[in-house]
Structures are given as structure tokens and as C-alpha cells.
N, C-alpha and C positions, 0 to 999 in steps of 0.2 A: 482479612479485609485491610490489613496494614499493608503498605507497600512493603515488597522486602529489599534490604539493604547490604552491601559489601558484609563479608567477615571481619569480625574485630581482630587486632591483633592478640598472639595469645598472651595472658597473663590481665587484659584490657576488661573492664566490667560491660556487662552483657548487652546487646544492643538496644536501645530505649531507656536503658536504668536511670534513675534519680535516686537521691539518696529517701529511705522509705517506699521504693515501687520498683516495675519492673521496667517501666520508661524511661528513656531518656530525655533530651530538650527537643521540645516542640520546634516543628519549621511553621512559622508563623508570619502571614502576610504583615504583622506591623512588630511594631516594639513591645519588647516584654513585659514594660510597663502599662501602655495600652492594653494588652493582650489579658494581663491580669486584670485589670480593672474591667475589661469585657466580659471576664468569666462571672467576675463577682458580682457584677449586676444581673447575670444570669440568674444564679444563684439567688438572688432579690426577687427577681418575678418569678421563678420556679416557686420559690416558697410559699410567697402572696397566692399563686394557682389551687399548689396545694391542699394548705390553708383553709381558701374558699369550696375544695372539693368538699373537707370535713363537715367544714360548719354547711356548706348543702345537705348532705347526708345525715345530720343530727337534726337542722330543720324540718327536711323532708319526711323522716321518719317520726319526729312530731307531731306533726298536723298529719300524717294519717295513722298512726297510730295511738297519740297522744302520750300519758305519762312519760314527760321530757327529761324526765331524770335518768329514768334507766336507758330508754331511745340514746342518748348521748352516751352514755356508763357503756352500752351495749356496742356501738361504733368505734367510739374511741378507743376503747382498751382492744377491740381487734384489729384498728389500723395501728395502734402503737406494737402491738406484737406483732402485726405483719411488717411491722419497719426494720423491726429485729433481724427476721428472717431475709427479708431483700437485702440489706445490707452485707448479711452473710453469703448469700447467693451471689452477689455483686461482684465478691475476689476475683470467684473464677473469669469473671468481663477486664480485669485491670489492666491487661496487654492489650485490650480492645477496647481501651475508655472513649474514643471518641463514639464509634459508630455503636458502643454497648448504649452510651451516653443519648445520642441520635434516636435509637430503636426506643431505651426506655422513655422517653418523653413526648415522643408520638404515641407508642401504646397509650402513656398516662393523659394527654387529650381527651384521647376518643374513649378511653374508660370513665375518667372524669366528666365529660362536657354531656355523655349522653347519657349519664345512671338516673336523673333527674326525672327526665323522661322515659326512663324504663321502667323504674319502680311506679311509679304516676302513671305509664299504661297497663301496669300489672294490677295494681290498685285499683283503679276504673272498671276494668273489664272483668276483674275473678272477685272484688269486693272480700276477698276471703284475709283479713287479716286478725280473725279470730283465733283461739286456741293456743297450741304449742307454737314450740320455735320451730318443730319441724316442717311447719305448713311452708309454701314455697313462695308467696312473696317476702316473708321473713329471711328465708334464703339466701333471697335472693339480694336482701338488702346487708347480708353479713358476706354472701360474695363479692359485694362490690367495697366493703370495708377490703374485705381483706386483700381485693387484688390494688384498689388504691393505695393501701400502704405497704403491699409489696413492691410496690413501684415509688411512692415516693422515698420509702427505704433506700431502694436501690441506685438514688441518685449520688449518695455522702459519698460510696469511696470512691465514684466513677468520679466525680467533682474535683475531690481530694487527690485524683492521681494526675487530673489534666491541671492544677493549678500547681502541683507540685514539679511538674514537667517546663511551665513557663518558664518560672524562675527559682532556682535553687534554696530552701529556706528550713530553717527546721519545723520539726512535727510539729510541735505545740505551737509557735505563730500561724502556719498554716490550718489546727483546727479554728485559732481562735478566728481568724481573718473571715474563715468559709462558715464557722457558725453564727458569727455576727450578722452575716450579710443576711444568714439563711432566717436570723430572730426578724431580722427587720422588715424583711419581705413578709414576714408570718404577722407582725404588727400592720403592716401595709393591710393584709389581703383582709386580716381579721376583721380589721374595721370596715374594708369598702362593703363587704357581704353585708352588715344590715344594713351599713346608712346609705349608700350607691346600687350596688346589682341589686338586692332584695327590693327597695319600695320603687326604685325607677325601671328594672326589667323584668324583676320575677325570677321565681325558683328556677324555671328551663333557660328561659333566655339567659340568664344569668351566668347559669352553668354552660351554656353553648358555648357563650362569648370568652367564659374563663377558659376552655378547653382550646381555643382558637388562638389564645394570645399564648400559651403552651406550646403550643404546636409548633407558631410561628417565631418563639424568642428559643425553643429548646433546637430547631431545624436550622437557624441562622448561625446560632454560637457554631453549632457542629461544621455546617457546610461553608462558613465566612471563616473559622479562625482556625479550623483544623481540619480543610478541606484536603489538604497534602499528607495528612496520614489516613487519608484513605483510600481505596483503589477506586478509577473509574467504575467502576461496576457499582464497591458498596456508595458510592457517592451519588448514582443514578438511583439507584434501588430507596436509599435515605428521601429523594429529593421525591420520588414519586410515592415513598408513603407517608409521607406531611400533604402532598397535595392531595392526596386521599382521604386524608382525615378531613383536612381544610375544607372537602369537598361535602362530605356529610355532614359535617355542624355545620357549613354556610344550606344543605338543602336542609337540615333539621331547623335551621331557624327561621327560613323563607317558611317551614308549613306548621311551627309552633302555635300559631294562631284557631288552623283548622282542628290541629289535635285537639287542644285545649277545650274547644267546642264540642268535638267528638267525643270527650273524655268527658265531660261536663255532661251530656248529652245521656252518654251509657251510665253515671254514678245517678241524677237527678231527673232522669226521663226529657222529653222535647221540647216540655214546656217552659223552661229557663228563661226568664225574663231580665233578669238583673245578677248580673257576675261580675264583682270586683274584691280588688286585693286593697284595705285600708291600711292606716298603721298597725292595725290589732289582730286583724285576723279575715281569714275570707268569706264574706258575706255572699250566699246565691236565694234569689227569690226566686219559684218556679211556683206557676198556676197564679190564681187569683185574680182571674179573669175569664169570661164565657163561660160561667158556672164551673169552672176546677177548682176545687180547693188549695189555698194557699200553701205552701209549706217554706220555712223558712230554714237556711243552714246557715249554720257558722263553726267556719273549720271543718265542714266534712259532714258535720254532726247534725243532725235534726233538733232544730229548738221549738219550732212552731209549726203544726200541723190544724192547715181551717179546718178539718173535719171532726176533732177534738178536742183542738185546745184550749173547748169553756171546760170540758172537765179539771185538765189542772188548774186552772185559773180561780173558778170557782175554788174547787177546796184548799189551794193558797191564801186564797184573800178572805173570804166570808167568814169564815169560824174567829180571823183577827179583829175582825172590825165586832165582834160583837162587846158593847162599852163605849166609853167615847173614844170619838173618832173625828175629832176635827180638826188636827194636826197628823198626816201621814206622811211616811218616809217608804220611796222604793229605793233601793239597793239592787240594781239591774234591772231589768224588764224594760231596757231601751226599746222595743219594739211597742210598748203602750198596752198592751192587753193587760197587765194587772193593774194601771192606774185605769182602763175602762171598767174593770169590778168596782173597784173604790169610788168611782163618781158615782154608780148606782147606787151609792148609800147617802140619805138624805143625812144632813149634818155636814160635811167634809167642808171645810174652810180651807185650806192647802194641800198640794199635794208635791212632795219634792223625790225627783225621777234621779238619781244620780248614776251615770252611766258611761260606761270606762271609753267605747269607740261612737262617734260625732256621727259618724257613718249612717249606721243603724238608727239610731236619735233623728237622722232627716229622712230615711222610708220611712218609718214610721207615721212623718208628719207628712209627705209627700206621694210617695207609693201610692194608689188607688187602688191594688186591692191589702196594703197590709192597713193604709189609714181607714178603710172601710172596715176591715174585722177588727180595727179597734175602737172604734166610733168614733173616729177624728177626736182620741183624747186628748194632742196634744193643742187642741184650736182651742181646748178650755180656759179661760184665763187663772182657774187656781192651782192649774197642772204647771209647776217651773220643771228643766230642764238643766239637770248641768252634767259638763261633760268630764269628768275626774274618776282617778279609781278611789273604788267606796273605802277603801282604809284608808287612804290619806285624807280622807274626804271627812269621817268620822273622827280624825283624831282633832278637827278644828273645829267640829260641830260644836254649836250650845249645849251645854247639858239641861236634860228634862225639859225639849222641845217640841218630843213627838209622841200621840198618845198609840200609834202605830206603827212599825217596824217589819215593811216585808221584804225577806230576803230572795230574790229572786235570781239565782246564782246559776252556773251551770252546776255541774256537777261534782262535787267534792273530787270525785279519783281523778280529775282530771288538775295535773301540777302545778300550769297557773293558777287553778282557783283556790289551794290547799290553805293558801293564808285567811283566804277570807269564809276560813270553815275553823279557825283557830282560835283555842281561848281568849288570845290577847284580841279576835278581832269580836268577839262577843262580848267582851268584856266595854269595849270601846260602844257596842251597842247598846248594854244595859244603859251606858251613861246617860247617852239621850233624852233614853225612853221616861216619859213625866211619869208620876208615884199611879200606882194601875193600871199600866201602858199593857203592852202587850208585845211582843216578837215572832213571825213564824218565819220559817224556815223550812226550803225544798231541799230538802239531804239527800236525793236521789231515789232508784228504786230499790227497794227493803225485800223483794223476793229475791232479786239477781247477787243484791250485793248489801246482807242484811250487818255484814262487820262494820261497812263504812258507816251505813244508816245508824246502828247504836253509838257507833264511835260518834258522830254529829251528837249526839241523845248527852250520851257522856260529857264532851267540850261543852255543852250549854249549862250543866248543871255545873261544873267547874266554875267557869264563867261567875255563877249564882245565882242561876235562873232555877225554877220549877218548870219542869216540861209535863207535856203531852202529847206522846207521840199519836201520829193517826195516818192512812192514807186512802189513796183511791185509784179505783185501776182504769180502764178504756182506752190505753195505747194501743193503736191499731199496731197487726203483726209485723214485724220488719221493719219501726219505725226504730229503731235503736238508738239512744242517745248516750253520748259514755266517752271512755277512751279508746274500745272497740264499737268499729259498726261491722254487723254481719248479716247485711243482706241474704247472701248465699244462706244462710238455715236461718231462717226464720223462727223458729222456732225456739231458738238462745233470746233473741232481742226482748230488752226486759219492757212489761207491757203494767206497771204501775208505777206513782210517784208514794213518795213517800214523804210526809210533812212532820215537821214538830212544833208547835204549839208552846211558847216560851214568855213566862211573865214571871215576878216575884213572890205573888200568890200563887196557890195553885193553880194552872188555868185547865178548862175544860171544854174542848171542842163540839161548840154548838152552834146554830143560825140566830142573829138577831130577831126578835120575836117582832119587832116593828120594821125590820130591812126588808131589803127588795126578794123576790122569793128567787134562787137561782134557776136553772134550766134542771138541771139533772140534782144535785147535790140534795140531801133534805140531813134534818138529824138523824134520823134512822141509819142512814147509809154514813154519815159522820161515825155513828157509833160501831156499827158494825167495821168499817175501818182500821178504828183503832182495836177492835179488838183481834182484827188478822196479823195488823203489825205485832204485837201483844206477844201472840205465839212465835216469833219469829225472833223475840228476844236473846242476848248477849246479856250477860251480865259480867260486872268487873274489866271494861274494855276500860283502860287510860284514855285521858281526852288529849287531843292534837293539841302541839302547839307551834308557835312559829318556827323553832330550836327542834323541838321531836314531830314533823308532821308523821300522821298515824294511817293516814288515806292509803 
């Protein structure tokens, strides 16, 4: 693809050479200073692209798989070693760093801009992201690590040989020049991913638009500053496979909209009423209207099903309010269904809702059918409302404010939520809580994932609480809530919650004898409860802490 050139004469070093490479001085439409300073911004937005392909891939693979620790642990460490190998792979291109150069960052566009939405339509449609690694949209989400950072690997020495070709310099200024540029483009992109692409276009758009600005700064440096080292041919062949890319992310982003409905449509069924992306996380309501029952997602995950969910709500709240109860504290349950337990109890003088996204906090109040399934709790005047997350929110609380404490969290395994499953953050709760208070707490389900369930059991008594573990089952099949969902078998999806039961005294999970009588809950089935969890027992698990989570 180089143009070829006279014979050198003999004894003369090889044609294209630079000191460090096998080229010589670039024929460059401007001055070598300009020429340089073009590469090096290249170098700036290649890296910002990059950058942003990552941090897609570690989000994306979070929110549908969840535990964000290892999702990132998982990605990273195989685009870092696939950076190894492109690098490696890249030598044999350094006689053809322009058009190597041209080819590799078109590939890396259209692999970068549209993995978003391949994974997301694999997700959607197969829901199989249970099990091992070898299931195939895991696969497929380590294939696109690895040919990302086979490619953005393969940029350094193809970079490194055209900016050595400008202008004559030694190795070490040159890596320093080309890696500064490449850090700062990587601070640029780092940052725009959550505060710019992430809440103003979204995971796809996002990644469309980065793969397009790829496209068009990696096709410009090539075809504007080192169109003379290439033949008419590779120069036509370059120019029509950037328009080809350009051409699929601009039609992937004109139909971003329908997929996303589409996708939305195949994960949540048709009835999809309410779809949006908050600071926090993505909230979808579906049903709740012309008799369907409601169900509520966040992030993927099933939080609220109308056709059940007095059963967890009942045995969250009723067994705590038995005592006084005229000072309560919710710790989550922004959507209002466990402060509608608590209002059915005569006595309640307050009730304080504290809830991390504002989002949810207004369906709640708003929504027709989630404010119906919670009896318009929040139009109560002793129901307040604030919008903070619960640990910082707990460590300015009054002490010995609240004769009630319910934790209404999502589910421990899941990484955001691991601190507020931690001693230090029970310990912050005991504070509160006035001399006979009470605390319970949803530790997830105790069949599917009985180590987590003790491990919560554990941190509380740490803490220096007395517990009482207990639970109750009636998850309908395939409602999965967790950091897997696995629709496809049904049969995994875990179909109880599990509660603990937490005060200073011993406490013992029963019904107010003068409270409202729930729908389904009584103490018989309280007791029988705790005695399934019972057998299900861990003994000697350490309790979690912020320093060692255990989840």
C-alpha cells in the first residue's frame, strides 16, 4: 500500500527508516510542526474513544449482570492483556503504519460503537445470563473486551512510528510526548462517559456517537496528513471503509429508539408504561392498569410485582412494628409499599422514607397504578420524603429517634448495595434506634443464596443487635431478583425473601395482637418461616464490613 520509491544508494539506510523504525520522513501536506501537533491530538481523541469503549463495557456489563466488581475485574484485565498482544501484533504493520493505522481504527469504531447494542440485543432476546462463563452472551461480552483492546493495543507502535517519521527525536521524548497525549485523552473521555454521554445519550447512543468521532478523527489524520504514503487504491479502499462504518452507526442511531422499545418490549412484555434512565439507575413500570398487575424494574431487576408483593411487605414490616411504633424509619422502599404497611398500624405519628433516586420517590406519588398499589402513601401528611443515600443519611441522624427501623434494600449480592449491608452501616442503625426499638431487614432469598442470608445474620449481631431470622415465600416463577436474572429457566429464579428480625433484646417475630390483621401473613406461618430458614443455617460466617465486604 506504500507507494514505491527509487533505489537508495548503496551503503544509504533503507527506504522510509528513522532512527527507531523502518520509515523514513513523512511527505506531509503542512509543516512538521503542525504535522506533529495533528498527530498528537489524534492520539487525544483516539484515547478519550477508547477510554469510553471501556467504561461502556464495565457499565454495560453491570447493569445486566450486576456484581460490578468483578464485571469491571472481568473486562479490564482482558482489554489490558489484549493491549499487550495488539501491540505485539502491530510490529509486523510498521512499514505500513499509515494504512495499518487507517484500517485499525475503523475496525475499532464499528467494534466499539456497536458492542453496546449487541450485547443489550443479546441480553434482551436470550435473557440467559445465568450460570458459567461459558454461556454465550458472557462470551460474547469477553469477545468484545478482547478485540477492543486488541485494537486499541495496536494503536501505540503504529502512532509511535508515524510520529517518529514527522520529525526526528529520541525514543524516550517520543514515548513521553505520545503517552501524555494518549493519558489526557483517557482523562477527557473518562470523565465525559458518566457526566456527558451516560445521563444526556445513553449507553447506545453514547457508544454510537463515540465510535463515529473514531471513525472520523482516525480516517482524517490517515487520509489529510499521510495521504502520499499511500497508493490510490489503499487510499480509496480507507475512504470507503470509514464511510461504511459512518454509515451503520449514523443507521444504528436513526433506529436506537425502536430497538430500545423492541428490547424493552422482549425483556418486560408490551405492557411498558414508564422507561427512563435517572441519575441512579433505570427505572421501567409495566402493567398497572386495565386490570394487569403492576411490576416494577430497576436496573433490569424485578423490585415490585402487584400480584405479590403484600406478601414481602407484610412479613417486612408487621413482625417490626409489634411494640411501639410511633416514630418509623424506611431506609428504601421509595416506591411507598412499606410505608403503606406501616400506616395500617394505629399509633404511627411519623414516618421518614429515605431514598437514594427522586425518580421513583415521584411514581410513587404520581404513577396511577404504583400510587394506587400503595394507597397514595405519600398524600399522608406523617409520611416525609427525603431523597439521600441511607448511609450518609444515618450518620447525621438523631440518636434514639426511631422506635422502628426498616431496611428495605435491594439485595446484598448486589455491589452497590454491599455497604449498606455492613457493620459499620448497622451499627449507624442501632444508633437511632430509641431503648426497645426494633430493626428488620430484607437480606435477600435464604434458599438460592443461604451464605449471603447468614452472612447479613452475622453483620447484625456484630453490629450488637440480637436477631431473628425468619422468611416467607410466594415469588411467582421467573420473577428473579438478584444480580442474575434468568428468565430462560425458570426454575433457578429464587421464589422466597428472607428477613432478620433485629433489636437489643431478644426479638421474636410475631403479629401485633391489637394491629391490622395482614392479607396472607399470620403467626403460625411467621413461625413456620423461621423455622425453614433455621435449617438452612451457616454457622461461623464473618460479618461484612466496609474494608472486607463478604457478599
Amino acid at each position: 500500500m506504500i507507494e514505491p520509491h527509487a533505489p537508495a544508494p548503496p551503503g544509504s539506510p533503507p527506504p522510509w527508516s528513522a532512527p527507531g523504525g523502518p520509515g523514513g520522513p513523512a511527505r506531509l501536506p503542512v509543516r512538521p510542526g503542525t504535522g506533529r501537533f495533528l498527530v498528537l491530538a489524534g492520539v487525544f481523541v483516539c484515547a478519550a474513544c477508547g477510554l469510553v469503549y471501556e467504561l461502556e463495557l464495565v457499565a454495560l456489563a453491570s447493569y445486566l449482570m450486576g456484581d460490578s466488581v468483578t464485571q469491571a475485574s472481568v473486562v479490564l484485565s482482558v482489554m489490558v492483556f489484549a493491549m499487550g498482544i495488539g501491540s505485539l501484533a502491530a510490529k509486523r504493520l510498521r512499514g505500513l503504519a499509515a494504512a495499518g493505522f487507517g484500517a485499525v481504527e475503523a475496525t475499532l469504531a464499528l467494534v466499539g460503537g456497536c458492542s453496546a447494542m449487541a450485547l443489550y440485543a443479546v441480553f434482551a432476546w436470550t435473557g440467559d445470563w445465568g450460570g458459567v462463563w461459558a454461556s454465550g452472551p458472557r462470551c460474547l461480552l469477553v469477545a468484545f473486551s478482547l478485540a477492543t483492546g486488541l485494537l486499541i493495543g495496536a494503536e501505540v507502535p503504529l502512532l509511535m512510528e508515524l510520529i517518529q517519521r514527522i520529525r526526528r527525536q529520541d525514543a524516550g521524548g517520543a514515548v513521553a510526548d505520545l503517552f501524555a497525549a494518549d493519558y489526557v485523552g483517557a482523562l477527557v473521555g473518562g470523565l465525559a462517559f458518566p457526566f456527558l454521554l451516560l445521563p444526556f445519550l445513553g449507553q447506545l447512543t453514547g457508544a454510537l456517537l463515540t465510535g463515529a468521532v473514531n471513525a472520523v478523527v482516525g480516517g482524517a489524520l490517515v487520509l489529510g496528513l499521510f495521504r502520499r504514503d499511500l497508493t490510490r487504491r489503499a487510499r480509496w479502499l480507507l475512504l470507503l471503509a470509514n464511510g461504511l462504518v459512518l454509515a451503520i452507526l449514523a443507521s444504528a442511531a436513526v433506529l436506537v429508539d425502536d430497538f430500545e422499545r423492541a428490547a424493552r418490549q422482549a425483556m418486560y412484555g408490551r405492557d411498558v408504561r414508564v422507561a427512563l434512565r435517572t441519575g441512579v439507575q433505570e427505572v421501567v413500570l409495566a402493567g398497572g392498569t386495565r386490570g394487569r398487575p403492576l411490576a416494577l424494574f430497576l436496573d433490569g431487576r424485578l423490585r415490585v410485582s402487584g400480584s405479590d408483593e403484600f406478601r414481602y411487605h407484610e412479613a417486612l414490616v408487621h413482625p417490626a412494628m409489634t411494640g411501639s411504633h410511633a416514630r418509623v424509619l424506611i431506609l428504601g422502599g421509595g416506591d411507598g409499599l412499606a410505608a403503606r404497611e406501616v400506616l395500617r398500624h394505629p399509633g404511627v405519628d411519623r414516618v421518614d422514607v429515605i431514598e437514594l433516586d427522586a425518580e421513583v420517590a415521584r411514581l410513587a406519588r404520581t404513577d396511577p397504578g404504583l400510587s394506587a398499589l400503595n394507597r397514595h402513601a405519600y398524600g399522608d401528611p406523617r409520611v416525609h420524603v427525603t431523597v439521600q443515600d441511607a448511609f450518609g443519611w444515618l450518620r447525621g441522624a438523631p440518636p434514639a429517634a426511631y422506635d422502628v427501623v426498616v431496611s428495605d434494600l435491594p439485595d446484598p449480592g448486589i455491589t452497590a448495595s454491599t455497604k449498606l449491608y455492613s457493620e459499620e452501616f448497622y451499627g449507624l442503625a442501632r444508633r437511632v434506634l430509641a431503648p426497645g426499638g426494633r430493626l428488620v431487614v430484607h437480606a435477600g432469598p435464604v434458599a438460592a443464596g443461604p451464605r449471603v442470608y447468614w452472612t447479613v445474620d452475622a453483620t447484625l449481631r456484630a453490629a450488637g443487635f440480637r436477631t431473628a431470622p425468619y422468611g416467607t415465600g410466594g415469588r411467582r416463577a421467573g420473577s428473579a431478583v438478584g444480580p442474575d436474572r434468568t428468565p430462560a429457566d425458570r426454575s433457578r429464579a429464587p421464589r422466597d425473601w428472607g428477613f432478620v428480625l433485629a433489636a437489643r433484646t431478644e426479638p421474636r417475630p410475631r403479629l401485633d395482637p391489637d394491629g391490622p390483621r395482614p392479607l396472607i401473613l399470620t403467626d403460625a406461618s411467621l413461625v413456620a418461616g423461621a423455622r425453614t430458614v433455621r435449617e438452612t443455617r451457616i454457622a461461623g460466617l464473618p460479618a461484612s464490613t466496609l474494608v472486607h465486604p463478604r457478599y
